[in-house]
C-alpha positions, 0 to 999 in steps of 0.5 A: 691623153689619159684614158677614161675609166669604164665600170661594166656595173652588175656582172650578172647584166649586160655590162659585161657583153658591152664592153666586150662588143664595144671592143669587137666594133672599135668602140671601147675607149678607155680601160674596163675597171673589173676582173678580168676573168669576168670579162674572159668568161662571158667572151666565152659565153658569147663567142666572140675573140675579143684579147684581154690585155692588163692596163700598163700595155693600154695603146689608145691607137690599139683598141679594137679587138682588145680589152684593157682591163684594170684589174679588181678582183671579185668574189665570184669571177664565174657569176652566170649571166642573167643572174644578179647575186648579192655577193657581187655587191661589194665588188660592183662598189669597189669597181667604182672607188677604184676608178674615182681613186685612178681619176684622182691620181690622174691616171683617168680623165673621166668615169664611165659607169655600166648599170648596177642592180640597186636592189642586189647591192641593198641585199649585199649588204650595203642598204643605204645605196640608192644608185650611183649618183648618191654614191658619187655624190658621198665618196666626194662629199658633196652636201648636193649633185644633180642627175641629168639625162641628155638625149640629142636634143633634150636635157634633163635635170632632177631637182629629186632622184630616187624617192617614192612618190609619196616623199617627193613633195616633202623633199621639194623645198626652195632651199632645194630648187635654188642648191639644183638650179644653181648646179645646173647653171654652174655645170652649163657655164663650166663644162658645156661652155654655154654661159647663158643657158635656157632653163624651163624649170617644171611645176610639180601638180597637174597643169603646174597646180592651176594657181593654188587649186591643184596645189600651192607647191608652184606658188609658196616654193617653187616661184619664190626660188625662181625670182631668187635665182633670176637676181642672182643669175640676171644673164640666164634665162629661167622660165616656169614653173611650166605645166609638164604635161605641154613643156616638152612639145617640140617648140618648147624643147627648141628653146630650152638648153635643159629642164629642170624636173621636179623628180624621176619619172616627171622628166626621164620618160621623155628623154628615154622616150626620144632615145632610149639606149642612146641617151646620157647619164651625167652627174652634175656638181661632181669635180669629175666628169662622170657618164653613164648608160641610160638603162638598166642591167638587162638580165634577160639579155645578158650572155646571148649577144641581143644588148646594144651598145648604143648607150655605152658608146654614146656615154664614152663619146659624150665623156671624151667630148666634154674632157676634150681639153684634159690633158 
């Protein structure tokens, strides 16, 4: 079976400890897309005997204790943790081209991406970056992809990613809402192998704009791209638009396969609530499969062997579970 390909993300963050530790408790399935004398330093800062090896020797029954690293080469191999630098920017991008190109070429089955500094790669230089699933979502050039957070037993999906709350509620069109839902039942039938999912797709005002007088956004968008979707999709069952403040109630969670959220902060909160550090980030929409750690880069705790795992190997394991079947 092909290994996954790792990005550790921003060399000033965690990512780095991540990988190393993962490695130390056998966790660390797949080769590390970075330099290797980043990843040499920072065992060195953390103490921990780790063997950095080059990809052509990667021995998928040979992992713990060893990092195999497909090496790409950054400015500035000695960056110190804790801090974020600018020049990195173009490296922590190039990381990621390097391992979508190596999926492309069948030499990885899937992407697994460490956390980026949004703010630092802007400053680098590249100011049109809003994170890593519009940049996936343009590499491939795809009009849409959807971002969806999974805890155990919670799934959600955003209709909007990083916006402003001011821009939401323009950016919220039912020509929108039916391209997101679309994708989500698409990605359910195709790579969760659940055919006919539970969708409770959220309202966007407070109590789901309580019939035209907390906003008509639930009336003139979001219903209408409800009853398109239920002719188009007769075998799934879509409900909503719901009130967010009661759908995540664990009753209502029981019966749903995934939510729909009308942007960021209306639906992640919940999730990270439930399993912060251990839930997943998966792109959906993408011609990969592609997953990612829930949190940020930590700078506080980069270099001093405080981060968790948790998060990375619960992206390697979900990574590894959906490609199950690629050769």
């Amino acid at each position: 079976m092909k290994p996954l390909a790792i990005t550790p993300g921003d060399p000033g963050g965690i990512g780095p400890d991540l990988c190393i530790q993962a490695a130390i408790d056998g966790e660390l399935e797949g080769l590390v897309i970075a330099d290797p004398e980043i990843i040499k330093r920072r065992a060195e800062i953390l103490g921990l005997p780790v063997s950095i090896e080059d990809a052509d020797h990667y021995n998928p029954d040979r992992t713990q204790g060893v990092i195999y690293v497909d090496p790409v080469a950054a400015p500035d191999p000695i960056n110190e943790p804790g801090v974020s630098d600018p020049i990195n920017a173009g490296y922590c991008l190039l990381s990621i081209e390097h391992a979508l190109t190596g999926i492309q070429q069948k030499r990885y089955r899937a992407l697994v991406t460490g956390p980026v500094n949004k703010a630092t790669i802007r400053d680098g230089g590249f100011e049109s970056f809003t994170g890593h699933t519009e940049f996936l979502r343009d590499f491939f050039g795809l009009p849409e992809v959807v971002m969806m957070l999974a805890s155990t037993d919670c799934r959600v999906a955003l209709v909007t990613t990083h916006l402003p709350l001011t821009e939401v509620p323009k950016a919220i069109t039912r020509e929108r809402i039916e391209t997101v839902t679309n994708i989500v039942i698409n990605a359910f039938a195709e790579v969760f192998q659940l055919p006919n999912p539970r969708i409770h797709v959220l309202g966007l005002n407070p109590h789901a704009g309580e019939d035209g007088h907390l906003g008509r956004e639930e009336i003139e968008i979001i219903r209408p791209a409800l009853e398109a979707l239920r002719v188009q999709h007769p075998h799934v069952h879509l409900e909503g638009p719901l009130p967010a403040d009661t759908a995540f109630t664990p009753e209502l969670r029981a019966q749903a396969d995934c939510h729909i959220a009308m942007y960021h902060d209306q639906g992640l909160p919940v999730v990270k609530y439930q399993g912060f550090g251990d839930s997943v980030n998966i792109t959906l929409g993408l011609p990969i499969v592609r997953t990612s750690v829930d949190h940020g880069t930590a700078l506080n705790l980069a270099g001093r062997g405080l981060a968790s795992t948790g998060g990375l190997v619960a992206a390697i394991r979900e990574a590894n579970r959906l490609t199950a079947q690629i050769a």
